[in-house]
Structures are given as C-alpha cells and as structure tokens.
C-alpha positions as MATLAB code, in Angstrom:
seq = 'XXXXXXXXXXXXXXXXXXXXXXXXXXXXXXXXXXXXXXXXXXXXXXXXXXXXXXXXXXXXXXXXXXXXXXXXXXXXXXXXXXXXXXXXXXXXXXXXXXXXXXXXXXXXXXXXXXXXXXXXXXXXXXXXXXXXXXXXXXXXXXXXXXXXXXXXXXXXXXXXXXXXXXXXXXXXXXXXXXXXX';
ca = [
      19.161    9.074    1.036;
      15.940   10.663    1.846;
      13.658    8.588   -0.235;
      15.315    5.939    1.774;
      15.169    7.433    5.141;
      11.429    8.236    4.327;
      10.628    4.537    2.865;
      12.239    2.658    5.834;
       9.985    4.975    8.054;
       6.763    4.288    5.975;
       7.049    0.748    5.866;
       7.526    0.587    9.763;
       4.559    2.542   10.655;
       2.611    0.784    7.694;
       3.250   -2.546    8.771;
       2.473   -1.830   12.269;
      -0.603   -0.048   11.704;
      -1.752   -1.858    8.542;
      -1.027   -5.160    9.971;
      -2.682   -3.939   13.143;
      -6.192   -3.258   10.770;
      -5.471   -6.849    9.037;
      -5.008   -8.357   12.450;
      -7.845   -6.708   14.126;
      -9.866   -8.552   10.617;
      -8.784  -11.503   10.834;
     -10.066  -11.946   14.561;
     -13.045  -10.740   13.340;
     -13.733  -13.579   10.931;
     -12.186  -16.271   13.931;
     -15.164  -14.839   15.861;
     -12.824  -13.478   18.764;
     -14.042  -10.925   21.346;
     -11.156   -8.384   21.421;
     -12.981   -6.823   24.564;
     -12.829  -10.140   27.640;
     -11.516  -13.097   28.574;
      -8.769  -14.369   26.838;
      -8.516  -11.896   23.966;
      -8.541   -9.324   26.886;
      -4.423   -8.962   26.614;
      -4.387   -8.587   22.630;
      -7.469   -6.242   22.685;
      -5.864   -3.911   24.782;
      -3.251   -3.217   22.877;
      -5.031   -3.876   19.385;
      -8.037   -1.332   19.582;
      -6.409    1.770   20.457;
      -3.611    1.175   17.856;
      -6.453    0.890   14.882;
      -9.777    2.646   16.231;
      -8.483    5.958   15.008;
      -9.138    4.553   11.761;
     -11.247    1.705   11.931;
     -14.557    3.138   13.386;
     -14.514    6.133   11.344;
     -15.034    3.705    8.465;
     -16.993    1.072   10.032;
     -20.096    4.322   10.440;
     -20.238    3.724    6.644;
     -19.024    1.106    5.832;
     -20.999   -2.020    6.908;
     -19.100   -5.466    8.191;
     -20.148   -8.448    6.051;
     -20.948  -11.258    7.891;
     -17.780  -12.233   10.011;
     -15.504  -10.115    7.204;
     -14.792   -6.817    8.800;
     -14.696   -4.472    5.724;
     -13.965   -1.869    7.514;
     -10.351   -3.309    9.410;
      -9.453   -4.460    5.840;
     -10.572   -1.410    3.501;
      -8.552    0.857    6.801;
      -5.538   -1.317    6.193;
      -5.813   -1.066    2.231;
      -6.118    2.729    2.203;
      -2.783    3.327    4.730;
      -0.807    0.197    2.480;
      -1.839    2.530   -0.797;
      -1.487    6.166    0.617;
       2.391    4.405    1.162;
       2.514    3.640   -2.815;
       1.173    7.009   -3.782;
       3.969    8.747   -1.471;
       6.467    6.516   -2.298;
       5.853    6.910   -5.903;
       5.519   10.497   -5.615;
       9.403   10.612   -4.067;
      10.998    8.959   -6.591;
       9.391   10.916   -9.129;
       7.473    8.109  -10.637;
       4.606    9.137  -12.954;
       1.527    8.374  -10.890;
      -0.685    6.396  -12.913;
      -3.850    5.416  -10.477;
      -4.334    2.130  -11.944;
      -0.862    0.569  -11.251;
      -0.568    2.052   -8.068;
      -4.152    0.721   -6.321;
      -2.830   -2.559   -7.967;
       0.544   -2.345   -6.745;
      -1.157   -1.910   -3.501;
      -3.058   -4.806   -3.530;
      -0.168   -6.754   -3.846;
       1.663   -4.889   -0.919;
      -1.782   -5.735    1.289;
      -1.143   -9.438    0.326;
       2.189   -9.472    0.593;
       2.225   -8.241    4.230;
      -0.758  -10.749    4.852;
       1.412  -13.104    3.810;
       3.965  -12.268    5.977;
       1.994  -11.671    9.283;
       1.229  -15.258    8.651;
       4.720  -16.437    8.244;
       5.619  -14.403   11.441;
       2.964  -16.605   13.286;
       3.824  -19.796   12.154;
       7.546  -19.046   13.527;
       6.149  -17.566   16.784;
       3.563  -20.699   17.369;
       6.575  -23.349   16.829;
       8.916  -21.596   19.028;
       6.253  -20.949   21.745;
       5.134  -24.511   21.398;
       8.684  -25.856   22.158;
       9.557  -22.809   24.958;
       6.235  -21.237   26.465;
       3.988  -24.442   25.892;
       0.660  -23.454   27.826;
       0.983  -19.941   28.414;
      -1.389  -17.577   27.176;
       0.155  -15.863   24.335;
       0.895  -19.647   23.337;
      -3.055  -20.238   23.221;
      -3.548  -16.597   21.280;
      -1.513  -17.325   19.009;
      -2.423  -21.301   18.800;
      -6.048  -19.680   17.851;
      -4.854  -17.652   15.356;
      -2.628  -20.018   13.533;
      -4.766  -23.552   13.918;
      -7.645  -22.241   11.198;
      -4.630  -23.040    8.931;
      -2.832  -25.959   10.098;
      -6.032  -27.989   10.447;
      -6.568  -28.630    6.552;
      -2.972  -29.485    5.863;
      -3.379  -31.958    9.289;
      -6.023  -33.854    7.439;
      -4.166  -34.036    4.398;
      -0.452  -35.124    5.868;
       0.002  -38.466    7.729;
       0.334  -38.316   11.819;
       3.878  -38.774   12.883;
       3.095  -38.854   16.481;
       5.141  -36.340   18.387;
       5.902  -34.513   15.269;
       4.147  -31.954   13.798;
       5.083  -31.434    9.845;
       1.740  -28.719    9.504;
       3.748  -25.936   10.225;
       6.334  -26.773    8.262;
       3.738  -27.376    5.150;
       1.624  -24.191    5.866;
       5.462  -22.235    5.917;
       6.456  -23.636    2.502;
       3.033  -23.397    1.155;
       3.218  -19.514    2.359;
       6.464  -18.715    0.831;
       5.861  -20.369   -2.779;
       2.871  -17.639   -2.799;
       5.184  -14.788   -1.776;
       7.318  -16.074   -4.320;
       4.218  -15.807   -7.146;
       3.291  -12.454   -5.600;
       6.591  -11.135   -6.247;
       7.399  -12.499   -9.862;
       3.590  -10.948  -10.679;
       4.027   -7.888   -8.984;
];
C-alpha cells in the first residue's frame, strides 16, 4: 500500500514537473518567447514551475541551437531519480543500466503523452473556444505536427482528419514503446 501511495505521488509531481521541463523544451525549439506577448500567460506559470531546476543546469550545460539541453537533461534526471526510487521500494536489484534505460522510455512515453493530451485539447478548443488565446497557444504548439500529415492526406474541406492521423500515429508508438520497454 505504501509503494503505491508513494508511486501515485511520484508520478503526479513527475509528470507535472517533468512535463513542465519537456514543455518549457519544446517551446524552445518552436522559437517561442516565454517572457511577452502571447506566450506571456504560459510563461508565467511555466518558468517558476521549472527554473528551480532548469537554470542551475543551463550554467553548465550549454543549449544547442534551438534544443534546450538543459529543459530536457532537467526533465530526464527527475523522470530517472523516479525509477531509481521506485525500484528501490519494491526491492528491485538496482542495476544502473536498465534503470537510465527504463527511464528513457518513461521520458518518451510521457512525451508521447503530453502530445496526445494536446491533440485532444486543440480539437475540443477548436470546436468550443475557437479564437481564444489558449486556442492559438495551443494551435502553435500542436500545428509543427499536423502540417506534414496535411500535405500528405487529401483536403476534405470543413474536415480536418490531421488530428485524427497525428492521434493514431501517436498511440501505435506508445504501443511500440510499451511492448519494448
């Protein structure tokens, strides 16, 4: 009961605050200014919830071109801490190797999922919030992806099959993530 207690209670704050770091990268390579205009709203809430770990990082470790190393290795390092305590619960023997793989896949995995949460929130805000500004944020964040597949699929006029592509395209890799993991 405790391990569970303790594992429902990791995952929470991990996926906040590692999908916060993740997040905070991926607007980094979309070129977004977390500090004005539009971003303004997201910013606000996004830098204080990752700066306690992101800038100590970013003083040695360097951003690469548009890639914010730092956000990402932040968000590695709290998904793997997770694995080590999790493993270390159960009673697991904690072999290094497996775990900062097992890790990986848990950093992908939740990825994966932030991206699945944004498809869902851009289709409903499409159909119920159409022109309001988390509709736009989130528009930003999610047209990088739809874009290829809108090349690729023929226009149905009024209806937009992208999302639904991008979705199934998204869970077939959660489904190889899992059966490799």
């Amino acid at each position: 009961m405790l391990t569970q207690i303790t594992n429902l209670l990791l995952q929470v704050f991990v996926s906040v605050i590692a999908g916060a770091c993740l997040l905070r990268c991926y607007l980094q390579w979309l070129a977004f200014n977390l500090g004005s205009g539009q971003s303004k709203t997201i910013g606000a809430y996004l830098l204080p919830l990752t700066n306690w770990i992101v800038l100590p990082f970013r003083k040695i470790i360097p951003s690469v071109g548009r890639f914010d190393t730092a956000s990402f290795i932040a968000a590695y390092l709290i998904i793997l801490g997770k694995v080590f305590v999790l493993s270390f619960l159960v009673g697991a023997p904690i072999e290094v190797a497996s775990l900062v793989i097992y890790a990986l896949f848990d950093l992908v995995d939740l990825a994966v999922s932030g991206l699945v949460g944004l498809v869902f929130a851009s289709v409903i805000l499409s159909w119920i919030s159409a022109g309001s500004q988390i509709q736009y944020l989130v528009s930003l964040l999610i047209e990088p992806l739809l874009a290829p597949i809108r090349r690729v699929i023929p226009n149905m006029g009024a209806l937009d099959l992208s999302p639904l592509v991008l979705l199934l395209g998204l869970q077939i890799l959660q489904i190889v993530l899992a059966n490799l993991r």
